[in-house]
NULO-211280 format. One record per residue (C-alpha): residue number from 1; residue in one letter; x, y, z. Coordinates in steps of 0.1 Angstrom, whole numbers. Example, Ala and Ser with C-alpha at 12.3 -4.5 7.8 and 13.67 -1.06 7.14 Angstrom:
2
k: 1 r: A xx: 123 yy: -45 zz: 78
k: 2 r: S xx: 137 yy: -11 zz: 71
***
This chain:
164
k: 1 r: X xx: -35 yy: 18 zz: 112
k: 2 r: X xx: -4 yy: 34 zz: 128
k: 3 r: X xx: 15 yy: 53 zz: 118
k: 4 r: X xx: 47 yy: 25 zz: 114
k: 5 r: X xx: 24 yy: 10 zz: 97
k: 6 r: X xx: 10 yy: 34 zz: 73
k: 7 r: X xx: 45 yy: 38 zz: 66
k: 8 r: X xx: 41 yy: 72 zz: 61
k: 9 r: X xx: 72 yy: 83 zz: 73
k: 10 r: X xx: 103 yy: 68 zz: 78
k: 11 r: X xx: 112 yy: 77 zz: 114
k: 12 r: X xx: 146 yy: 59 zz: 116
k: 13 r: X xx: 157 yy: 81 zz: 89
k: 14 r: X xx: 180 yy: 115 zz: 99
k: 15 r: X xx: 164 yy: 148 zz: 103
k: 16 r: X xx: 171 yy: 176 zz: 124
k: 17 r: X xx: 175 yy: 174 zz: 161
k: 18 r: X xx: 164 yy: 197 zz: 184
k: 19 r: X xx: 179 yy: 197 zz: 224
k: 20 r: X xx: 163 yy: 214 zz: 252
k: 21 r: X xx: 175 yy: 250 zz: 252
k: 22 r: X xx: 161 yy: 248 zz: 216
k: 23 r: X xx: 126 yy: 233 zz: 225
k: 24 r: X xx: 129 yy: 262 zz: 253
k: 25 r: X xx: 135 yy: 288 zz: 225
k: 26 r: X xx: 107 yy: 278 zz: 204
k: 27 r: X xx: 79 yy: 272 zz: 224
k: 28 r: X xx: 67 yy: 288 zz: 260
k: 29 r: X xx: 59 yy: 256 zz: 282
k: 30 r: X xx: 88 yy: 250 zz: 310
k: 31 r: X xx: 92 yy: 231 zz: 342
k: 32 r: X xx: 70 yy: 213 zz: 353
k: 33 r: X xx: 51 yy: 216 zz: 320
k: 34 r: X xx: 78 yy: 210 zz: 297
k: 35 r: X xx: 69 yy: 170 zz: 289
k: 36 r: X xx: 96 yy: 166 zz: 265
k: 37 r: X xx: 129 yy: 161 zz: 268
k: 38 r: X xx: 147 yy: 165 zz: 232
k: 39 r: X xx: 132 yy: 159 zz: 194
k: 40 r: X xx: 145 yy: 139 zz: 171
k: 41 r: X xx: 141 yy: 135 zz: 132
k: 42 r: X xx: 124 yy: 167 zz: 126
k: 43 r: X xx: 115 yy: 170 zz: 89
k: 44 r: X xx: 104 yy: 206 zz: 84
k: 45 r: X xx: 68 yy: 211 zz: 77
k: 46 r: X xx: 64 yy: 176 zz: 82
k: 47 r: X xx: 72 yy: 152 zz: 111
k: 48 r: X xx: 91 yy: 148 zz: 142
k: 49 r: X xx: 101 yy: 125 zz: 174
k: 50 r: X xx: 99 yy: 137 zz: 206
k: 51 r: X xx: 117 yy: 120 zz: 233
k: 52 r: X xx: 102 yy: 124 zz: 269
k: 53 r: X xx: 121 yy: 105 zz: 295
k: 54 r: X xx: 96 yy: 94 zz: 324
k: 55 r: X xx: 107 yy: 97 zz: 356
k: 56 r: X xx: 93 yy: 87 zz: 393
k: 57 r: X xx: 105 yy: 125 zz: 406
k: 58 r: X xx: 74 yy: 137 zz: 382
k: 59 r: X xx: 57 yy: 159 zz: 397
k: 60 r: X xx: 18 yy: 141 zz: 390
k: 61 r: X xx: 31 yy: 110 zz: 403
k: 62 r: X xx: 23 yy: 122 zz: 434
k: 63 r: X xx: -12 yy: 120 zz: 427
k: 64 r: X xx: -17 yy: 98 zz: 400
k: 65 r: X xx: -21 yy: 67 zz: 413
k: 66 r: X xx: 9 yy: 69 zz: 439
k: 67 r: X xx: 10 yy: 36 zz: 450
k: 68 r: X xx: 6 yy: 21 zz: 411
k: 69 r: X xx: 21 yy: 57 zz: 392
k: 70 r: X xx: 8 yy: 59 zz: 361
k: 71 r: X xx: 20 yy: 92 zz: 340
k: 72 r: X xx: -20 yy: 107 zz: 329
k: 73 r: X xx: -31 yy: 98 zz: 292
k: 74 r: X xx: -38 yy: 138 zz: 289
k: 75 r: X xx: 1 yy: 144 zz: 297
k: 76 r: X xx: 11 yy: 120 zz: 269
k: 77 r: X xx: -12 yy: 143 zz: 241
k: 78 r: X xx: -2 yy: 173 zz: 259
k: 79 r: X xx: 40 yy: 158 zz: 250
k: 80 r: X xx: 27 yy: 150 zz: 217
k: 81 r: X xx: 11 yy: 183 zz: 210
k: 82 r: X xx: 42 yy: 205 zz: 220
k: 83 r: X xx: 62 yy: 185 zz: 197
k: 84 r: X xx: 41 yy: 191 zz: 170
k: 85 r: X xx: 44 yy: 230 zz: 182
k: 86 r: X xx: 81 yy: 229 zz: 182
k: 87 r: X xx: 79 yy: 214 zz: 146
k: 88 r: X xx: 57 yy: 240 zz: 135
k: 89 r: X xx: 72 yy: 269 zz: 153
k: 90 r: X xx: 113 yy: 252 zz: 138
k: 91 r: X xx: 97 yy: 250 zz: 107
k: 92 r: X xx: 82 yy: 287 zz: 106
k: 93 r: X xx: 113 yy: 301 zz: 116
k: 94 r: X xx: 133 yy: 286 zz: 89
k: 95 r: X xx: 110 yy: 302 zz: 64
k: 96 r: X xx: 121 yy: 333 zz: 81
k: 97 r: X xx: 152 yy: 330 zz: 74
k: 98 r: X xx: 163 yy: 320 zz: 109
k: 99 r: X xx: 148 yy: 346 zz: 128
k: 100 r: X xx: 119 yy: 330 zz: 150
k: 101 r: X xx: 87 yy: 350 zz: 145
k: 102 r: X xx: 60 yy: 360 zz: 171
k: 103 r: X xx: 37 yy: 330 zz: 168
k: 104 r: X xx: 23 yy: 308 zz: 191
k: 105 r: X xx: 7 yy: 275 zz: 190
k: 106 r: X xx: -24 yy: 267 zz: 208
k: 107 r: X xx: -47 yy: 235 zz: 207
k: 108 r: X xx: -77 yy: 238 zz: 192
k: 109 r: X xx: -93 yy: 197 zz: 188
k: 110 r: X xx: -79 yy: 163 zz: 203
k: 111 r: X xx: -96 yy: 138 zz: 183
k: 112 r: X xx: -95 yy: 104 zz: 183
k: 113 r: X xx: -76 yy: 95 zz: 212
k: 114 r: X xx: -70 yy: 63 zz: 222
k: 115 r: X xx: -51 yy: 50 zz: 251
k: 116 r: X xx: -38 yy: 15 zz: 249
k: 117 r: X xx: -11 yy: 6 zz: 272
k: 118 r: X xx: -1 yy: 25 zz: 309
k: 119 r: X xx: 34 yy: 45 zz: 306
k: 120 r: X xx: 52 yy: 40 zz: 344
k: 121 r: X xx: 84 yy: 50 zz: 354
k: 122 r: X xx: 114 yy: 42 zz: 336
k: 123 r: X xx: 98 yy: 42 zz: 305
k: 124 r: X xx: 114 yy: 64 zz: 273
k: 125 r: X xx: 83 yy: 75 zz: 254
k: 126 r: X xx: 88 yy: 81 zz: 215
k: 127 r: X xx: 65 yy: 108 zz: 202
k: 128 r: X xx: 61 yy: 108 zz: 167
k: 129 r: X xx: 38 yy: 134 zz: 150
k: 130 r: X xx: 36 yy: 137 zz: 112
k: 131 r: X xx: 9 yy: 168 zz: 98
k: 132 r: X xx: -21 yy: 154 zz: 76
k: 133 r: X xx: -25 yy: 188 zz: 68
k: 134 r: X xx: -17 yy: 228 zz: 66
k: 135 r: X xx: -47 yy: 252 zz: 59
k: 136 r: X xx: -30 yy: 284 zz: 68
k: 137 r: X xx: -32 yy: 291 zz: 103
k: 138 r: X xx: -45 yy: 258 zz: 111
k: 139 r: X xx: -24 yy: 223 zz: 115
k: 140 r: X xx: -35 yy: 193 zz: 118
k: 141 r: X xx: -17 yy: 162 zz: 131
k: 142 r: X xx: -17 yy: 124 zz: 135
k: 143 r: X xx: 4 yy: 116 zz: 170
k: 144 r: X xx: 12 yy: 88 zz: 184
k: 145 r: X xx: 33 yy: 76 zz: 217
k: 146 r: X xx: 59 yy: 44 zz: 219
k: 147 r: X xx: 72 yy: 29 zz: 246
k: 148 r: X xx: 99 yy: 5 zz: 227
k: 149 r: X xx: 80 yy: -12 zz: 199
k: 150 r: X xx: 46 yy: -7 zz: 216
k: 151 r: X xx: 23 yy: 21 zz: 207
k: 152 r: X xx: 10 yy: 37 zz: 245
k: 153 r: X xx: -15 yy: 61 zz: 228
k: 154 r: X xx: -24 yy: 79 zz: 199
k: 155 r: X xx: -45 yy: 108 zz: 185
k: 156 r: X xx: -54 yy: 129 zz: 158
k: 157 r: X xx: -53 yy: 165 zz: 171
k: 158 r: X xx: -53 yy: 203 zz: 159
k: 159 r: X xx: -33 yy: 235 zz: 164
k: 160 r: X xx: -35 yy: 269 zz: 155
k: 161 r: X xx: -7 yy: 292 zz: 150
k: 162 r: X xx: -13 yy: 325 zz: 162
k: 163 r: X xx: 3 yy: 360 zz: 171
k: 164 r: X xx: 15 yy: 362 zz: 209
***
């Protein structure tokens, strides 16, 4: 069941938005690895969209199938996984009262990932990640990747926040 369908959380409604220089500020991944572009309808401590514009300058297009590009199923958890790290990361630093504290997220588990439809060129991927749970240090997530009203892929996947 999806997440639209689970109707868990209602990603058309307003939350925060965070651009680029603020994704930069709150997590360390940058070109090329930076595989999102701005997040939208970030609910602290809960859920947000990333928004990762796919391009043919990219640089794995060169690789990945260059005659039939194909952006690589482990690039679209990686863009779901650092929005779930700029969630956690926005969120931690509101509960410091602003000031951003020395954490950083790393992966831990990818479960669950399915891959259902190619994302090419041209394509505007919508990355919506909403926490199942918070155990302390350890997050866990349900992601999943639209292109328009078709869900591309999907996982369940875990993070841990830790000191730098």
């Amino acid at each position: 069941m999806s997440l639209a369908e689970n109707n868990v959380i209602n990603f058309e409604s307003s939350g925060i938005t965070l651009d680029l220089t603020e994704i930069q500020n709150l997590i360390p991944h940058r070109y090329p690895f930076l595989l999102i572009d701005k997040i939208e309808n970030v609910h602290l401590g809960e859920s947000a969209v990333g928004v990762k514009n796919v391009s043919l300058n990219e640089w794995y297009f060169q690789g990945h199938f260059p005659d039939h590009p194909i952006m690589p199923g482990v690039l679209i958890i990686e863009s779901l996984a650092q929005t779930a790290a700029a969630l956690v990361m926005k969120t931690l630093t509101v509960q410091n009262g602003g000031e951003k504290p020395g954490n950083i997220v790393y992966f831990m588990s990818i479960d669950s990932a399915k891959f259902r439809k190619p994302v090419v060129p041209g394509d505007v991927l919508h990355l919506k990640v909403v926490k199942e749970r918070a155990r302390g240090h350890i997050w866990k997530f349900k992601g999943e990747a639209w292109v328009g009203d078709e869900l591309a892929d999907e996982a369940i996947f875990t993070a841990m926040i830790t000191h730098k």
